[in-house]
C-alpha distance (Angstrom), angle and dihedral (degrees) to the residues before:
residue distance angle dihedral
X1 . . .
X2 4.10 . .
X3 3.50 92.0 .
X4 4.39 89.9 54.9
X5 4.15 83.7 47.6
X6 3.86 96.8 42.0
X7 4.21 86.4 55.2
X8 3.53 95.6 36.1
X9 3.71 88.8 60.7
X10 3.77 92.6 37.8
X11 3.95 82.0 53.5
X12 3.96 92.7 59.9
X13 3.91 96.8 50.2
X14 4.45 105.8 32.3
X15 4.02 91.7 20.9
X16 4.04 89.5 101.7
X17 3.93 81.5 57.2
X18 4.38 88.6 70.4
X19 3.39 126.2 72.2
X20 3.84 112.7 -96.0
X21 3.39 96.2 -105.5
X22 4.24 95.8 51.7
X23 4.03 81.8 51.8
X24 3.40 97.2 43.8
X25 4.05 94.3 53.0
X26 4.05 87.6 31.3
X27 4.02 87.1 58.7
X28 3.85 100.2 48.7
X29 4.14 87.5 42.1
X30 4.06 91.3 45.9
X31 3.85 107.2 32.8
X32 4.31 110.9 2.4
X33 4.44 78.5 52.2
X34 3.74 85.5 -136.0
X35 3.97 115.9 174.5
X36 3.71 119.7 -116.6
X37 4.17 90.9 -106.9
X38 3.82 90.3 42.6
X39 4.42 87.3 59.8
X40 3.59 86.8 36.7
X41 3.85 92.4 63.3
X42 3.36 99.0 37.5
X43 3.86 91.5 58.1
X44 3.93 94.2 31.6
X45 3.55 91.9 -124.6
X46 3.97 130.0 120.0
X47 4.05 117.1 -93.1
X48 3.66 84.2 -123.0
X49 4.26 81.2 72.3
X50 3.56 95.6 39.8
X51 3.92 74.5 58.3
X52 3.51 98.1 48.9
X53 4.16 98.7 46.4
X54 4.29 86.7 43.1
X55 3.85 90.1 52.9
X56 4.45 90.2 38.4
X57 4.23 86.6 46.1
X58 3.57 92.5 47.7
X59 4.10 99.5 53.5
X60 3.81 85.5 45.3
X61 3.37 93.7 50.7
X62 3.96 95.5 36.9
X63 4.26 85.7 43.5
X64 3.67 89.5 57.3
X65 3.95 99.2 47.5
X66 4.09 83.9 63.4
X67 3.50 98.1 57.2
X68 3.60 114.9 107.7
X69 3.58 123.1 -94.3
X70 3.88 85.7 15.0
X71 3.72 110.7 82.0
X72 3.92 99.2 138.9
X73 4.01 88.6 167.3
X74 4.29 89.8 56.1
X75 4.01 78.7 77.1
X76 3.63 103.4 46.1
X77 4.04 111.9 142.7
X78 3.73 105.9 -94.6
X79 4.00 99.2 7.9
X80 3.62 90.9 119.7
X81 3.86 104.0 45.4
X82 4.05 91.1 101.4
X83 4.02 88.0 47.6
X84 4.04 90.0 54.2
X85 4.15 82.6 56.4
């Protein structure tokens, strides 16, 4: 479940990096909670390419958050409870 939240918020800062169609699919997956057929139909391609673009958004998205100077997920709500003990 922290891995769907950690892209989800990744998907509202770097998602104008992806092509429309990768944020498009990424955005019903990650926030609408669309299954993999439901995307698949919508775009009239197979759930195996839903797949595909989810798995090809996500290392973009993930690639980006370990650039320096952009580490969106170092302020995550709640990520530094355990530091403040």
């Amino acid at each position: 479940m922290a891995k769907k939240w950690e892209i989800s918020y990744l998907l509202d800062f770097y998602g104008d990096v992806l092509t429309e169609k990768q944020r498009d699919v990424m955005v019903q997956y990650y926030n609408d909670d669309y299954s993999l057929a439901e995307i698949a139909e919508n775009f009239g391609i197979t759930r195996q390419g839903v797949r595909d673009a989810i798995k090809r958004g996500e290392a973009t998205l993930l690639e980006l958050d370990t650039e320096p100077g952009r580490p969106v997920t170092a302020r995550l709500p709640g990520d530094h409870e355990e530091d403040a003990r």
